[in-house]
MARGUTOR-800604 format. One record per residue: residue number from 0; residue in three letters; x, y, z of N, C-alpha, C, CB in turn. Coordinates in nm, 3 decimals, m for minus. Glycine has a CB too. Layout:
N
<pt><k>NUM</k><r>ALA</r><n_c1>X</n_c1><n_c2>Y</n_c2><n_c3>Z</n_c3><ca_c1>X</ca_c1><ca_c2>Y</ca_c2><ca_c3>Z</ca_c3><c_c1>X</c_c1><c_c2>Y</c_c2><c_c3>Z</c_c3><cb_c1>X</cb_c1><cb_c2>Y</cb_c2><cb_c3>Z</cb_c3></pt>
...
***
This chain:
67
<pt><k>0</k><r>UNK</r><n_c1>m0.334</n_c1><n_c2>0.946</n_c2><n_c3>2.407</n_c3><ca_c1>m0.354</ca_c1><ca_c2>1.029</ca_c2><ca_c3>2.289</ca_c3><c_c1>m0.246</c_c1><c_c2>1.138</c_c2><c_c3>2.282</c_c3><cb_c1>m0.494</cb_c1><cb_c2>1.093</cb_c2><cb_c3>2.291</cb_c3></pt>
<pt><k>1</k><r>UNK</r><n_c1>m0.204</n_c1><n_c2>1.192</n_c2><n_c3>2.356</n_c3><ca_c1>m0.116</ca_c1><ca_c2>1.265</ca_c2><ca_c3>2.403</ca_c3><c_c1>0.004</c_c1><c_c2>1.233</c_c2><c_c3>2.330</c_c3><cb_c1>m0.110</cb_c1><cb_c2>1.253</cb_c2><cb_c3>2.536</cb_c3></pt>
<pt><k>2</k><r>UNK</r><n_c1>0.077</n_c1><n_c2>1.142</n_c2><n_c3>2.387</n_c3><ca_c1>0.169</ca_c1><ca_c2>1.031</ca_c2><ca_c3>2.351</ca_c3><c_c1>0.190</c_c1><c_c2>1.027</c_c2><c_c3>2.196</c_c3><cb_c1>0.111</cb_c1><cb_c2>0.891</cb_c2><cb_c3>2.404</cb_c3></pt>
<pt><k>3</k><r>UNK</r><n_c1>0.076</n_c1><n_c2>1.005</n_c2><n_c3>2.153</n_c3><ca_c1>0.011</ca_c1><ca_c2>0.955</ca_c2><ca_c3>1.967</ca_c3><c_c1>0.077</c_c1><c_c2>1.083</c_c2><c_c3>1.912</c_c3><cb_c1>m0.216</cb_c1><cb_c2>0.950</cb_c2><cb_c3>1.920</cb_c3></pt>
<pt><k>4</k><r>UNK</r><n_c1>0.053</n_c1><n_c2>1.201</n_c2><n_c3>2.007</n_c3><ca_c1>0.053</ca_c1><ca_c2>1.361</ca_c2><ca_c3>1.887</ca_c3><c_c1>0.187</c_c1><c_c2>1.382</c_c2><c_c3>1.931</c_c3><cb_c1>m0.076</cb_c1><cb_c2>1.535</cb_c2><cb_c3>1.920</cb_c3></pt>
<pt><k>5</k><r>UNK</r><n_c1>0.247</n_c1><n_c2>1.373</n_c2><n_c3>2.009</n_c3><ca_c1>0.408</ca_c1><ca_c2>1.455</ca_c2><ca_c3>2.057</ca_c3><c_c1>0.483</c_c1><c_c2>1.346</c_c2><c_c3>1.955</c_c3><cb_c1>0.478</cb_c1><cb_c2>1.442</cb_c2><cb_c3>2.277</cb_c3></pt>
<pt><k>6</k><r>UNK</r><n_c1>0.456</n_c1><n_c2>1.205</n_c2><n_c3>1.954</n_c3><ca_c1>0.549</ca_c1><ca_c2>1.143</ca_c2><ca_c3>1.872</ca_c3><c_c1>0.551</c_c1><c_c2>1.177</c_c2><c_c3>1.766</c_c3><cb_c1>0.546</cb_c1><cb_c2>1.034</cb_c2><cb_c3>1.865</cb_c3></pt>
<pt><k>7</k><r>UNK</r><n_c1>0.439</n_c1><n_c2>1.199</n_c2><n_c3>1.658</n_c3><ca_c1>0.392</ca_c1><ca_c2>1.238</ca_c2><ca_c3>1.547</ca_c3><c_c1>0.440</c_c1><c_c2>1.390</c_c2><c_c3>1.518</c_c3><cb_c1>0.247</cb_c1><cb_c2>1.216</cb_c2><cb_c3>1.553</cb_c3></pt>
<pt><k>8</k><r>UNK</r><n_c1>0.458</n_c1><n_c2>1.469</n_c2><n_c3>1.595</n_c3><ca_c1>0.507</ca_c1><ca_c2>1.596</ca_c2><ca_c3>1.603</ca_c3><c_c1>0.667</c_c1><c_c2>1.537</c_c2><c_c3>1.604</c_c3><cb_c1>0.444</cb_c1><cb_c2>1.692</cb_c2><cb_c3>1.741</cb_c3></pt>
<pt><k>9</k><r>UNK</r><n_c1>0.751</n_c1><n_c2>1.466</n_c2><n_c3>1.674</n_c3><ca_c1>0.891</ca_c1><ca_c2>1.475</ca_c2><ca_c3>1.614</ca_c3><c_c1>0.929</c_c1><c_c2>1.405</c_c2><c_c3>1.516</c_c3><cb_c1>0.979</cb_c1><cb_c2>1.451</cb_c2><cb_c3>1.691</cb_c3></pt>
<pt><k>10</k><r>UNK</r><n_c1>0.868</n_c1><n_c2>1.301</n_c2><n_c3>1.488</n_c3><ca_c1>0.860</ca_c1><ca_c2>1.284</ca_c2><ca_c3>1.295</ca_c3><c_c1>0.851</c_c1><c_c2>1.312</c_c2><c_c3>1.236</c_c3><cb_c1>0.824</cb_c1><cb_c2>1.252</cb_c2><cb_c3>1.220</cb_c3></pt>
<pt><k>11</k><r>UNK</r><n_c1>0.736</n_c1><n_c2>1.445</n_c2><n_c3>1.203</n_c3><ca_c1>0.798</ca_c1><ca_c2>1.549</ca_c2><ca_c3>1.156</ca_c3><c_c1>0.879</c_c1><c_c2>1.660</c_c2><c_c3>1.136</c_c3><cb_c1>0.770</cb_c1><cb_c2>1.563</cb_c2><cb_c3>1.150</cb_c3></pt>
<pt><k>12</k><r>UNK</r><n_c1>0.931</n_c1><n_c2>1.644</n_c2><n_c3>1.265</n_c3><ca_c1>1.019</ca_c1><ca_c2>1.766</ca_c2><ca_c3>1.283</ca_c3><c_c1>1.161</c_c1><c_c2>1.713</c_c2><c_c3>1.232</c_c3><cb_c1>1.024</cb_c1><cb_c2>1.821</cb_c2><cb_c3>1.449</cb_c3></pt>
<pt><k>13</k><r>UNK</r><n_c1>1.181</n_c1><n_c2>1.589</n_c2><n_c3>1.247</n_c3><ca_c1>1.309</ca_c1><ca_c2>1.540</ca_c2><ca_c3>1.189</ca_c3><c_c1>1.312</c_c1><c_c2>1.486</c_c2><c_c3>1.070</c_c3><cb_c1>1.363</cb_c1><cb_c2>1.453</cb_c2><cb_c3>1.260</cb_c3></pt>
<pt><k>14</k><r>UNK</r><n_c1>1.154</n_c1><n_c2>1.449</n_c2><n_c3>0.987</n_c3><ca_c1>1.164</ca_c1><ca_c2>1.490</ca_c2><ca_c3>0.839</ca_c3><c_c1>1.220</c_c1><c_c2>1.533</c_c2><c_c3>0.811</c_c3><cb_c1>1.108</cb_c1><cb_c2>1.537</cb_c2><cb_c3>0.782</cb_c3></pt>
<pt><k>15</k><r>UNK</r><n_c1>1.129</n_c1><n_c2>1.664</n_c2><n_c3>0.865</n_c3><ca_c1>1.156</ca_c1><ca_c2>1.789</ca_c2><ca_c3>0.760</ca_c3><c_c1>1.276</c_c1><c_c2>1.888</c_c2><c_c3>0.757</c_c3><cb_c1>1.048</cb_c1><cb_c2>1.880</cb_c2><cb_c3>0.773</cb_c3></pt>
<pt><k>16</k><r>UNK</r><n_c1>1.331</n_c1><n_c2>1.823</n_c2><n_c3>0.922</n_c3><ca_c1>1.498</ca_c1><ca_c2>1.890</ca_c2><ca_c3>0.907</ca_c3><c_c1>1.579</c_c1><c_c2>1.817</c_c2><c_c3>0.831</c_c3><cb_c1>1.585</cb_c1><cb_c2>1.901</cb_c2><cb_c3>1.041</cb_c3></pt>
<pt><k>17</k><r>UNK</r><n_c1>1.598</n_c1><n_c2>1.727</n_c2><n_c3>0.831</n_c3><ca_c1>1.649</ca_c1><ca_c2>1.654</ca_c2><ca_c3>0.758</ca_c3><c_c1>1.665</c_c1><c_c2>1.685</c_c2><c_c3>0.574</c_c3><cb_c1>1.578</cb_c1><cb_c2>1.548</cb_c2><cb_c3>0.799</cb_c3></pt>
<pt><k>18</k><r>UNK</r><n_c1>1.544</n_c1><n_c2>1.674</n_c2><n_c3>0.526</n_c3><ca_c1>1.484</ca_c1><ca_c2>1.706</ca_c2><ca_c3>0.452</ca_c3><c_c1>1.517</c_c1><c_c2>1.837</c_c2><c_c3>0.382</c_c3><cb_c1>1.387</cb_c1><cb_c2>1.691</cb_c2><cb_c3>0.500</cb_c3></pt>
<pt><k>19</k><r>UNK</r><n_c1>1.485</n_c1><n_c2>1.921</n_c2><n_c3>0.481</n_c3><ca_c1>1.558</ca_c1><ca_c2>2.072</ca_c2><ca_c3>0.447</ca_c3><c_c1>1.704</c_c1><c_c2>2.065</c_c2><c_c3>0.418</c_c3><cb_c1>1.547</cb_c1><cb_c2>2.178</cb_c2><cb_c3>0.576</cb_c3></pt>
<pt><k>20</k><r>UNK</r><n_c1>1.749</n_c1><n_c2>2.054</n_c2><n_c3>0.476</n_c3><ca_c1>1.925</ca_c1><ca_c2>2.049</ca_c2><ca_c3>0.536</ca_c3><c_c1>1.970</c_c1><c_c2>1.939</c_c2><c_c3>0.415</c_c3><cb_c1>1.958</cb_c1><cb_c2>1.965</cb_c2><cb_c3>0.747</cb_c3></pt>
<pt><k>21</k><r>UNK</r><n_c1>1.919</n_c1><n_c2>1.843</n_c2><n_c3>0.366</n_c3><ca_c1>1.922</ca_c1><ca_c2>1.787</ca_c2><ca_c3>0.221</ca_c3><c_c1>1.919</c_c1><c_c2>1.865</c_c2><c_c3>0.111</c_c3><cb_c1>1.825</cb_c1><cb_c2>1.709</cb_c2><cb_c3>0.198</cb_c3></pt>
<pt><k>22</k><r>UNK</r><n_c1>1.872</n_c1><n_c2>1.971</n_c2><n_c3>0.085</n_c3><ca_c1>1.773</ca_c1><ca_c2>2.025</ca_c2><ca_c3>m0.011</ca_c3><c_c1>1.891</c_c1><c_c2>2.124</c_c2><c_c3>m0.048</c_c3><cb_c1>1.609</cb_c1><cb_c2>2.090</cb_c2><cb_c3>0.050</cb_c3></pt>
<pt><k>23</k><r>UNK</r><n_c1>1.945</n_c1><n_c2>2.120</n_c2><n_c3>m0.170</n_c3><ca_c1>2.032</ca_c1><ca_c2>2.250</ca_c2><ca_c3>m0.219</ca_c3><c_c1>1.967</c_c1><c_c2>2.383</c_c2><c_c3>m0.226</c_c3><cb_c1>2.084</cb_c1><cb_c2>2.230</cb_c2><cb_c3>m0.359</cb_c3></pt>
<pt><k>24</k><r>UNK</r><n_c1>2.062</n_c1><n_c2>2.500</n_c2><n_c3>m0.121</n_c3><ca_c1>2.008</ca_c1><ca_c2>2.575</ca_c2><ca_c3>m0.096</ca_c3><c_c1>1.949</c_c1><c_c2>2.687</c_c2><c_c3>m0.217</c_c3><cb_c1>2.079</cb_c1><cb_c2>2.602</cb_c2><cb_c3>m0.008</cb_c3></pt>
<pt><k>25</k><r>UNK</r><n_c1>1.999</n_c1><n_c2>2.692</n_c2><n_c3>m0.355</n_c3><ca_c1>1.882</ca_c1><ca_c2>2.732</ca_c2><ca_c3>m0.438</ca_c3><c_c1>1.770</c_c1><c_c2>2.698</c_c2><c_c3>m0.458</c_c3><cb_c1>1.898</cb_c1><cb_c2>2.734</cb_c2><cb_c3>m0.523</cb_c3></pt>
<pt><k>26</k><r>UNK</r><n_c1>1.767</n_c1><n_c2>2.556</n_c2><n_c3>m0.459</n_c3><ca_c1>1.625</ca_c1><ca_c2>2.512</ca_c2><ca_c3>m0.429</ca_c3><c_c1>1.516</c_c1><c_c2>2.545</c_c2><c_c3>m0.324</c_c3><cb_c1>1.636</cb_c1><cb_c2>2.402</cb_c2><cb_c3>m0.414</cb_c3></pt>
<pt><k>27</k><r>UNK</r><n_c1>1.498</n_c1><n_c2>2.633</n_c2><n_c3>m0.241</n_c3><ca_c1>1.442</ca_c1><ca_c2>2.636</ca_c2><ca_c3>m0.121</ca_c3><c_c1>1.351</c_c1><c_c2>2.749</c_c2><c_c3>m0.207</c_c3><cb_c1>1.540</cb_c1><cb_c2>2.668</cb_c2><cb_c3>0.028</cb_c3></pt>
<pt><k>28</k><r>UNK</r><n_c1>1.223</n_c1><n_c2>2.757</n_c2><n_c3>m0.156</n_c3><ca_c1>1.170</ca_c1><ca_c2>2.843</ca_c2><ca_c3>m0.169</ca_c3><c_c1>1.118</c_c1><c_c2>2.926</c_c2><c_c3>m0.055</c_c3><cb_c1>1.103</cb_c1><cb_c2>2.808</cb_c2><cb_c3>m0.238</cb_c3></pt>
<pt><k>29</k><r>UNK</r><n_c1>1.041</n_c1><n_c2>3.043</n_c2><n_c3>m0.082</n_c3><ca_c1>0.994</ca_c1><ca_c2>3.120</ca_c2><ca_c3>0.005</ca_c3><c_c1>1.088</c_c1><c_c2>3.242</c_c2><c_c3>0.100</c_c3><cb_c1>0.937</cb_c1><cb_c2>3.024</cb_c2><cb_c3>0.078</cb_c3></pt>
<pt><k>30</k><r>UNK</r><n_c1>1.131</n_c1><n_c2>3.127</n_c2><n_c3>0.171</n_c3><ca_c1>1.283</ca_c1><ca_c2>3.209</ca_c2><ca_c3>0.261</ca_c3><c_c1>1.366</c_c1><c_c2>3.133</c_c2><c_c3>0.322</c_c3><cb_c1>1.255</cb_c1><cb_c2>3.308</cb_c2><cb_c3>0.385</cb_c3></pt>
<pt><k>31</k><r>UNK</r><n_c1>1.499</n_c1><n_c2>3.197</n_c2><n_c3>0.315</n_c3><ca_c1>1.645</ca_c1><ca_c2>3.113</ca_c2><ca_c3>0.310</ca_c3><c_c1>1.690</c_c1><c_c2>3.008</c_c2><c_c3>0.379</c_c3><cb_c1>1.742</cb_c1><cb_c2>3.183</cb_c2><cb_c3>0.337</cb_c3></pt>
<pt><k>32</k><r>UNK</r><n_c1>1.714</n_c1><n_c2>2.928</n_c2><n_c3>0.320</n_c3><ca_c1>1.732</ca_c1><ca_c2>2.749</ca_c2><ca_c3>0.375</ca_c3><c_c1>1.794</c_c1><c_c2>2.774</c_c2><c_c3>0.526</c_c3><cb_c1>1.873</cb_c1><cb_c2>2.630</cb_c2><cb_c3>0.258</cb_c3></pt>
<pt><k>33</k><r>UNK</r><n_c1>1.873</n_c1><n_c2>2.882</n_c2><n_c3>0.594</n_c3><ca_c1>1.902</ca_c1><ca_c2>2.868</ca_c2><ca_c3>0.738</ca_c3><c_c1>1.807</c_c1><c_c2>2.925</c_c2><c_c3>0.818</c_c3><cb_c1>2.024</cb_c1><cb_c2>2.922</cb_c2><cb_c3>0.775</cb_c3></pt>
<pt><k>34</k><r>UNK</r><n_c1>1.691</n_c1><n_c2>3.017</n_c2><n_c3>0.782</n_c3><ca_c1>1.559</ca_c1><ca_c2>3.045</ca_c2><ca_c3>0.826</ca_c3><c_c1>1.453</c_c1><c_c2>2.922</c_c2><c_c3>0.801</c_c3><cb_c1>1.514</cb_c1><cb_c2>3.174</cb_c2><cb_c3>0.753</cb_c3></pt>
<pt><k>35</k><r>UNK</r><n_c1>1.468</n_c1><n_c2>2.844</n_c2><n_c3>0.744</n_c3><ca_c1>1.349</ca_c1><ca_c2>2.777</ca_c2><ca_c3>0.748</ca_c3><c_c1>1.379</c_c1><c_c2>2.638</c_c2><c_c3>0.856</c_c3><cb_c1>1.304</cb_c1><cb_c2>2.738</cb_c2><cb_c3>0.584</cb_c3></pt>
<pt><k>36</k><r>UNK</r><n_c1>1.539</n_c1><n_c2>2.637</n_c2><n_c3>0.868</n_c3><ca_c1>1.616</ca_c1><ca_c2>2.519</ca_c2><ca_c3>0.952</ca_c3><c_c1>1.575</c_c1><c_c2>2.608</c_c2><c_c3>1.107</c_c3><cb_c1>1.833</cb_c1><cb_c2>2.494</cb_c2><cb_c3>0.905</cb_c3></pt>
<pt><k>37</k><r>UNK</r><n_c1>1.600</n_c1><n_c2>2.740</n_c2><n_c3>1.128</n_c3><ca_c1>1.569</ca_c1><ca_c2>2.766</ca_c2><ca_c3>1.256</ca_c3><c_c1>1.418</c_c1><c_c2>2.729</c_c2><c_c3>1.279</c_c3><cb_c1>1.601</cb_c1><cb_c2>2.908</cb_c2><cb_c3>1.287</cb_c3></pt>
<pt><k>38</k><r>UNK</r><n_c1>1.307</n_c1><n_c2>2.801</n_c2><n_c3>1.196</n_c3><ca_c1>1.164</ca_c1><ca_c2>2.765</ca_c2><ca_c3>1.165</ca_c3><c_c1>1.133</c_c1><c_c2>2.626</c_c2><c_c3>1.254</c_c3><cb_c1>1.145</cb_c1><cb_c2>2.739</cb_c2><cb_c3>0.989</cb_c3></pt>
<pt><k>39</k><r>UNK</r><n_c1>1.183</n_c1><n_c2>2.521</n_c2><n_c3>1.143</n_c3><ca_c1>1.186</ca_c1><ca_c2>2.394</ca_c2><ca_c3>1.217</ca_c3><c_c1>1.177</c_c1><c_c2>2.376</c_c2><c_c3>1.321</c_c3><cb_c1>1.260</cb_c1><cb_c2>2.338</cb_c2><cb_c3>1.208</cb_c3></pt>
<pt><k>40</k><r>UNK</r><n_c1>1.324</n_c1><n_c2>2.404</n_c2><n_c3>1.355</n_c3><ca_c1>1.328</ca_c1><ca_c2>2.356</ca_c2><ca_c3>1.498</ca_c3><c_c1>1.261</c_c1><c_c2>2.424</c_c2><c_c3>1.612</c_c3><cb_c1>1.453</cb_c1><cb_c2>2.351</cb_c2><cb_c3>1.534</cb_c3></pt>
<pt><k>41</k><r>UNK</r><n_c1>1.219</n_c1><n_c2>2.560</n_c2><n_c3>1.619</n_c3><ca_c1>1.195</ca_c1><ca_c2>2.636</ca_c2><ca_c3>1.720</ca_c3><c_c1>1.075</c_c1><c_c2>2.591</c_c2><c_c3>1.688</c_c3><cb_c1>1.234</cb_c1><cb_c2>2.779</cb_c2><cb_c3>1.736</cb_c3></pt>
<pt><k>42</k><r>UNK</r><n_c1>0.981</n_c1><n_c2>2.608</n_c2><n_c3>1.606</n_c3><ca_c1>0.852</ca_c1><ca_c2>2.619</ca_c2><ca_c3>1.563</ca_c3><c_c1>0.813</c_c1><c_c2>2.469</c_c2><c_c3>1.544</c_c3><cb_c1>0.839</cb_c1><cb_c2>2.712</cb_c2><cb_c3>1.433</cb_c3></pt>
<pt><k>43</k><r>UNK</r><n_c1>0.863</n_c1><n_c2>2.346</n_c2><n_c3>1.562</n_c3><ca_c1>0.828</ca_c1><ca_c2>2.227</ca_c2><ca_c3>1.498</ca_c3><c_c1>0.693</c_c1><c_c2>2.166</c_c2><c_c3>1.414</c_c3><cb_c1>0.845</cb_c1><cb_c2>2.160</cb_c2><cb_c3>1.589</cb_c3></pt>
<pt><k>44</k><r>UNK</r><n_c1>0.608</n_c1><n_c2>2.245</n_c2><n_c3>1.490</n_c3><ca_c1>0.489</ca_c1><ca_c2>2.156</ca_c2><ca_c3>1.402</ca_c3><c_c1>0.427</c_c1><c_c2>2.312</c_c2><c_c3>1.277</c_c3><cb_c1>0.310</cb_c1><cb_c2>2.077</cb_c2><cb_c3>1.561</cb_c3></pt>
<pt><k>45</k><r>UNK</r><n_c1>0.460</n_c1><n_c2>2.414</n_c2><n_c3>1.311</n_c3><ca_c1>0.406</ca_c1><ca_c2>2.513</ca_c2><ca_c3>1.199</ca_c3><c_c1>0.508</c_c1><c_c2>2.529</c_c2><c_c3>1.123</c_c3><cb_c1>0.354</cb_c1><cb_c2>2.651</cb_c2><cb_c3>1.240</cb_c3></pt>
<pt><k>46</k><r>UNK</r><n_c1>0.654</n_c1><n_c2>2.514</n_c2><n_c3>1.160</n_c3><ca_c1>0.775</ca_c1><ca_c2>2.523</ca_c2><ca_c3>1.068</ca_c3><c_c1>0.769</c_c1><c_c2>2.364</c_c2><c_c3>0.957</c_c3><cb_c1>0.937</cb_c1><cb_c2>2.532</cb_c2><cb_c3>1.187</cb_c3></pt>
<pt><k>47</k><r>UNK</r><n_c1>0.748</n_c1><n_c2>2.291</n_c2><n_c3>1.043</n_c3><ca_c1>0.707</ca_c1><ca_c2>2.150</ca_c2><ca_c3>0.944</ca_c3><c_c1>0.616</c_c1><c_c2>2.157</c_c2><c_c3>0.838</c_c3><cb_c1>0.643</cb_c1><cb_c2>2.037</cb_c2><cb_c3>1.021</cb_c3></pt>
<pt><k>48</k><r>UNK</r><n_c1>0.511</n_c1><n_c2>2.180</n_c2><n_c3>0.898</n_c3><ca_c1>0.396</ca_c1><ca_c2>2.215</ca_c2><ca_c3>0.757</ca_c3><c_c1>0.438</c_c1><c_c2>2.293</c_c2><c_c3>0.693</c_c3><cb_c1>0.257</cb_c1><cb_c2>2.271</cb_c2><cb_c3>0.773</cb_c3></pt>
<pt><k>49</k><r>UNK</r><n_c1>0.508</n_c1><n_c2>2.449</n_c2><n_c3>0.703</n_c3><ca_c1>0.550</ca_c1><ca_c2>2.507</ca_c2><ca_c3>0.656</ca_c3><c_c1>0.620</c_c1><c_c2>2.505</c_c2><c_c3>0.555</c_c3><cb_c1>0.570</cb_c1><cb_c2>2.535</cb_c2><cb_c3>0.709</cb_c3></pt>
<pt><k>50</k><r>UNK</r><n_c1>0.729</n_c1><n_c2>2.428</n_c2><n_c3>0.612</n_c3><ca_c1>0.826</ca_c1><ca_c2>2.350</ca_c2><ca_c3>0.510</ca_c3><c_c1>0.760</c_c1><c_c2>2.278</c_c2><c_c3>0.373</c_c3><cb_c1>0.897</cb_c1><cb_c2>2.228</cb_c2><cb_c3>0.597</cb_c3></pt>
<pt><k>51</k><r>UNK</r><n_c1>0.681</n_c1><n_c2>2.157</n_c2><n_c3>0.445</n_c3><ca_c1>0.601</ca_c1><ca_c2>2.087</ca_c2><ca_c3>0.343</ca_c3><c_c1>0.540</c_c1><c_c2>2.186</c_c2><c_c3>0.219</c_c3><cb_c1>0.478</cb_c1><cb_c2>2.016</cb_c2><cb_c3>0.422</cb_c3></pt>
<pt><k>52</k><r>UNK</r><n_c1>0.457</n_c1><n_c2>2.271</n_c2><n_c3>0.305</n_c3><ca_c1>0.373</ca_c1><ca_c2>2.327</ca_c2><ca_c3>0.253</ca_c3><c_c1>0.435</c_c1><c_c2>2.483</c_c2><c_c3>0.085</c_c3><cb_c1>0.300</cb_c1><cb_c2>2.374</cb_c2><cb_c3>0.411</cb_c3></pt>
<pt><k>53</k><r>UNK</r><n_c1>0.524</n_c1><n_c2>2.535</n_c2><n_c3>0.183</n_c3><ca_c1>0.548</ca_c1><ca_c2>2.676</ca_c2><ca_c3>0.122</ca_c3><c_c1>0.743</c_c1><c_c2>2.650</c_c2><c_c3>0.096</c_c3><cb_c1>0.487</cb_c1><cb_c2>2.835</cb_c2><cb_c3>0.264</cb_c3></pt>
<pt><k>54</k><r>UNK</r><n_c1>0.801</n_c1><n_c2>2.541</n_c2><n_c3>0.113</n_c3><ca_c1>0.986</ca_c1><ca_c2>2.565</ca_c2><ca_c3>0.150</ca_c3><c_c1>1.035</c_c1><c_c2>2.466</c_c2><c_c3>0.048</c_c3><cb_c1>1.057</cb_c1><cb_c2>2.510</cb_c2><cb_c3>0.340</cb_c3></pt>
<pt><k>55</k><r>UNK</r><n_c1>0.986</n_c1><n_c2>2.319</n_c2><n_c3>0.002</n_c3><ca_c1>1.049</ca_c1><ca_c2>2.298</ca_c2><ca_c3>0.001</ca_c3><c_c1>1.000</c_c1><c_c2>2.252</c_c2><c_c3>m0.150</c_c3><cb_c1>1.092</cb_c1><cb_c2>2.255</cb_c2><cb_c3>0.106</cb_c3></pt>
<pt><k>56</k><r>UNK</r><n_c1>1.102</n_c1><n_c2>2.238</n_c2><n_c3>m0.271</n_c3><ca_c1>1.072</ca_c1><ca_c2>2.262</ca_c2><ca_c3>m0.415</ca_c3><c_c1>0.955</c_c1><c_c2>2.195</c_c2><c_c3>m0.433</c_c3><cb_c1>1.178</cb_c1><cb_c2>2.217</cb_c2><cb_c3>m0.515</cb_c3></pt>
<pt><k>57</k><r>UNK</r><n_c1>0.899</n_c1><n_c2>2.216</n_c2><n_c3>m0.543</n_c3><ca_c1>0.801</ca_c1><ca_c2>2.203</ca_c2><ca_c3>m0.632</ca_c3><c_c1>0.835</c_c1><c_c2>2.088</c_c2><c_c3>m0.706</c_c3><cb_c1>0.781</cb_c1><cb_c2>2.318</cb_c2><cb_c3>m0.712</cb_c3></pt>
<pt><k>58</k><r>UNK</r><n_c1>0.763</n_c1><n_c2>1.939</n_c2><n_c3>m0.716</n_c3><ca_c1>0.867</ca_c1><ca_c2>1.836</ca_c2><ca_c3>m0.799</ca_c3><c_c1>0.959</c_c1><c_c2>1.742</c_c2><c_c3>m0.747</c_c3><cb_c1>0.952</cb_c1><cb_c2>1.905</cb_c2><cb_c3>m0.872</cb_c3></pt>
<pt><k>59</k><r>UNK</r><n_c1>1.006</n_c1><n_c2>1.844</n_c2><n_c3>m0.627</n_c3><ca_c1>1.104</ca_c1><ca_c2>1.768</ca_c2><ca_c3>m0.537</ca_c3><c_c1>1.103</c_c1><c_c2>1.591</c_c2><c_c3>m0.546</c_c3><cb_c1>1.064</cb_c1><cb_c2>1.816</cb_c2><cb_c3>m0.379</cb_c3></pt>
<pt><k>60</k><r>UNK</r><n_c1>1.150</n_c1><n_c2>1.528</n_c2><n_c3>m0.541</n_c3><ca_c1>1.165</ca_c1><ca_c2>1.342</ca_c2><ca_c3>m0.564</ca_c3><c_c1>1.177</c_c1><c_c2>1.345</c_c2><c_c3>m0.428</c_c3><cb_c1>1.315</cb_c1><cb_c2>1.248</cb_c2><cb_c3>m0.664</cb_c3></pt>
<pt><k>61</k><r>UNK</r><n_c1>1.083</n_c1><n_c2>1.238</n_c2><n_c3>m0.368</n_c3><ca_c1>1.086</ca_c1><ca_c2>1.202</ca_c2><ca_c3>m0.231</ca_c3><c_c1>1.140</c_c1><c_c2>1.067</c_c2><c_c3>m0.206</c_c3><cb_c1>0.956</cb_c1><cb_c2>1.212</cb_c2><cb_c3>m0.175</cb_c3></pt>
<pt><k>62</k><r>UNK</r><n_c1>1.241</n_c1><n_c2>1.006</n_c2><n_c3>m0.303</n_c3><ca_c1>1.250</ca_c1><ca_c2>0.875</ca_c2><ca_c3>m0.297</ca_c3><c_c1>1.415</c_c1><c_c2>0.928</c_c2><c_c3>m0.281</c_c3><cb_c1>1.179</cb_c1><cb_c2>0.768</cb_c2><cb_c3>m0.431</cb_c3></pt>
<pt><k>63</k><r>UNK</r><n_c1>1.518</n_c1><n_c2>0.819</n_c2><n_c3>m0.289</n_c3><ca_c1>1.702</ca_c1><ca_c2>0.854</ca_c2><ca_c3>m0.334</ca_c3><c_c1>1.716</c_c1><c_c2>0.988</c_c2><c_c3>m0.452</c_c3><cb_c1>1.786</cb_c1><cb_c2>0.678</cb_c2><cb_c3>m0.437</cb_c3></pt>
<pt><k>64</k><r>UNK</r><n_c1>1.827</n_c1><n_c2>0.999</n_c2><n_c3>m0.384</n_c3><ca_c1>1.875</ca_c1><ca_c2>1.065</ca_c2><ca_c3>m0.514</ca_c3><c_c1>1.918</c_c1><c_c2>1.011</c_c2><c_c3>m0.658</c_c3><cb_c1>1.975</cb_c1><cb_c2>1.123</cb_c2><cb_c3>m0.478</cb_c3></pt>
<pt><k>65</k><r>UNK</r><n_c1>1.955</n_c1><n_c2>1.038</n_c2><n_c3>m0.706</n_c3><ca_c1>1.992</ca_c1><ca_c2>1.100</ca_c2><ca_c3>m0.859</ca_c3><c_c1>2.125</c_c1><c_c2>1.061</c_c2><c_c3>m0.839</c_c3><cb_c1>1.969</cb_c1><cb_c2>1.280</cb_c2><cb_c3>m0.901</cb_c3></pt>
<pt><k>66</k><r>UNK</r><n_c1>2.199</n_c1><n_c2>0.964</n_c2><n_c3>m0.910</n_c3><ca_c1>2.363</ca_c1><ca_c2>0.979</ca_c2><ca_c3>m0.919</ca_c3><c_c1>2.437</c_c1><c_c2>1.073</c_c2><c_c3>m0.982</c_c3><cb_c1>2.417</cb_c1><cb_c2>0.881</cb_c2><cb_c3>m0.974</cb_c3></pt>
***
């Protein structure tokens, strides 16, 4: 079980860096796209939700981009 949650914890963590670090930095909400990249990483599983939750746009397309 153990195993189940640490993996699941760096899938999100490399989401959502990813994810972030994608994300044009006007778009970021809350607080500034290189605070929410430290967030991430130091913090992984409350900086992740975080992200999800409060960082990252409103609308955002979770599929490719846009040419």
């Amino acid at each position: 079980m153990a195993k189940f949650l640490v993996i699941i914890e760096l899938v999100l963590l490399v989401y959502c860096l990813v994810d972030c670090l994608q994300t044009e930095p006007a778009a970021v909400r809350t607080l500034p796209k290189p605070l929410w990249v430290l967030l991430i990483i130091v913090l992984p599983l409350f900086g992740g939700v975080g992200w999800l939750l409060a960082g990252k746009p409103e609308g955002a397309p979770t599929g490719a981009r846009r040419a």
